[in-house]
C-alpha positions in Angstrom: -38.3 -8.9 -14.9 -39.9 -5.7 -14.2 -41.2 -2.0 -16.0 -39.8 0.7 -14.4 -42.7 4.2 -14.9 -41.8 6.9 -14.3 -44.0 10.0 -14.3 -41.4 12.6 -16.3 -39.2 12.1 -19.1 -36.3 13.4 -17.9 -36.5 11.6 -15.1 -36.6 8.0 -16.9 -33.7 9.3 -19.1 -31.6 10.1 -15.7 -32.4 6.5 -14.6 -32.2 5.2 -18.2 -28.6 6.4 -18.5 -28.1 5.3 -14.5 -28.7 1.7 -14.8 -26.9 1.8 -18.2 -23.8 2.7 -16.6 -24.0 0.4 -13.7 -24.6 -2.4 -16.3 -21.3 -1.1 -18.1 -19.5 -1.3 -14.9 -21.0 -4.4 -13.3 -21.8 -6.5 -16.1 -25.5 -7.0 -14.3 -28.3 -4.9 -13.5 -29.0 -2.9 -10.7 -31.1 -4.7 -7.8 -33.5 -2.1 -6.9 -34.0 -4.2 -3.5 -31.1 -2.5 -2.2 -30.7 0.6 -4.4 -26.9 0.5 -4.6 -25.8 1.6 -8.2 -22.3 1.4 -9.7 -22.5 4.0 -12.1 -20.8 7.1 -14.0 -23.0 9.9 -12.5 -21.5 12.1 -15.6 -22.6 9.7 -18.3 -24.5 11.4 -20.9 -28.3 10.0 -21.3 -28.1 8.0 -24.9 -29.5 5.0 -24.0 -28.1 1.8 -26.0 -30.3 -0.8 -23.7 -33.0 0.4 -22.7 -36.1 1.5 -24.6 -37.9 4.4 -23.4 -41.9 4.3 -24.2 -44.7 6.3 -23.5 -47.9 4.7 -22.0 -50.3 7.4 -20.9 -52.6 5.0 -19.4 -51.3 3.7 -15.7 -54.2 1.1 -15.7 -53.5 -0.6 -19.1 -49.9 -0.7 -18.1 -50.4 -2.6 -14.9 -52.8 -5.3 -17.5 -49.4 -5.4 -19.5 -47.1 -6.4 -16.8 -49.5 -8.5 -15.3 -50.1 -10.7 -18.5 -46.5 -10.4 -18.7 -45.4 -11.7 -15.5 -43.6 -7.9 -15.1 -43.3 -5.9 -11.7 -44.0 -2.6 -12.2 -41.8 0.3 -10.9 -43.2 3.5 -10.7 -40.9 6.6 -10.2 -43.1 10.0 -9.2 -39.7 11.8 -8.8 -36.0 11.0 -9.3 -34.3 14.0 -7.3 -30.9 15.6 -8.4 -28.9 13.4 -5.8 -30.9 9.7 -7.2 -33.2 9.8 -3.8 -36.4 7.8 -5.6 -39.8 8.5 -4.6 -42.2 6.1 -5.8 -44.1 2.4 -5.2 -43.5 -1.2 -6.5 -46.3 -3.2 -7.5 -45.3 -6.6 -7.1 -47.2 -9.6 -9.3 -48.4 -12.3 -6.7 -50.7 -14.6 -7.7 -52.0 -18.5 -7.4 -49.7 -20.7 -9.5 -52.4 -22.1 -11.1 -53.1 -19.2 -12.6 -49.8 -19.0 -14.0 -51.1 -22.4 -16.5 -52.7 -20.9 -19.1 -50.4 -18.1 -20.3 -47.5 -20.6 -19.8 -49.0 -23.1 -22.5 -49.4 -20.5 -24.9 -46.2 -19.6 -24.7 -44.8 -23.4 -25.1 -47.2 -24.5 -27.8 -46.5 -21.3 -29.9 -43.6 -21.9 -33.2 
């Protein structure tokens, strides 16, 4: 699982609406490994799927996907043509660090 950031609004609506589609037309979600997206480029932006929220702190953000097991995305700029510029912060820990938040998760009803 991952958070994809990105720094403008518009821009996370572009991509919103861009992965949408490819999930429409592929049944799956994009692998951003590999950048290659099915997709309507004409679709209109009303996102059905994805949730768009604003976090104004980049630092808390990384805490939450951290504790969450999430890779974090960040998108500085989405040009007109879909080039992407931005970094991947990728969660790579011990497993025994893993322990903890796992038994929570399994002893909670």
């Amino acid at each position: 699982m991952a958070v994809i950031a990105c720094y403008r609004e518009r821009d996370a609506r572009r991509l919103g609406a861009l992965i949408e589609s490819h999930y429409e037309r592929m049944q799956e979600w994009p692998d951003f490994t590999d950048l290659t997206f099915v997709a309507n480029p004409l679709r209109d932006q009303t996102l059905n799927l994805i949730a768009i929220n604003n976090w104004t702190n980049l630092d808390s953000l990384r805490v939450f996907c951290a504790e969450h097991y999430f890779d974090l995305l960040t998108i500085r700029t989405l040009s007109d043509n879909f080039h992407i510029n931005g970094d991947v912060l990728t969660l790579s820990i011990p497993d025994e660090m893993y322990a903890p938040y796992l038994e929570k998760m399994l002893t909670q009803e």
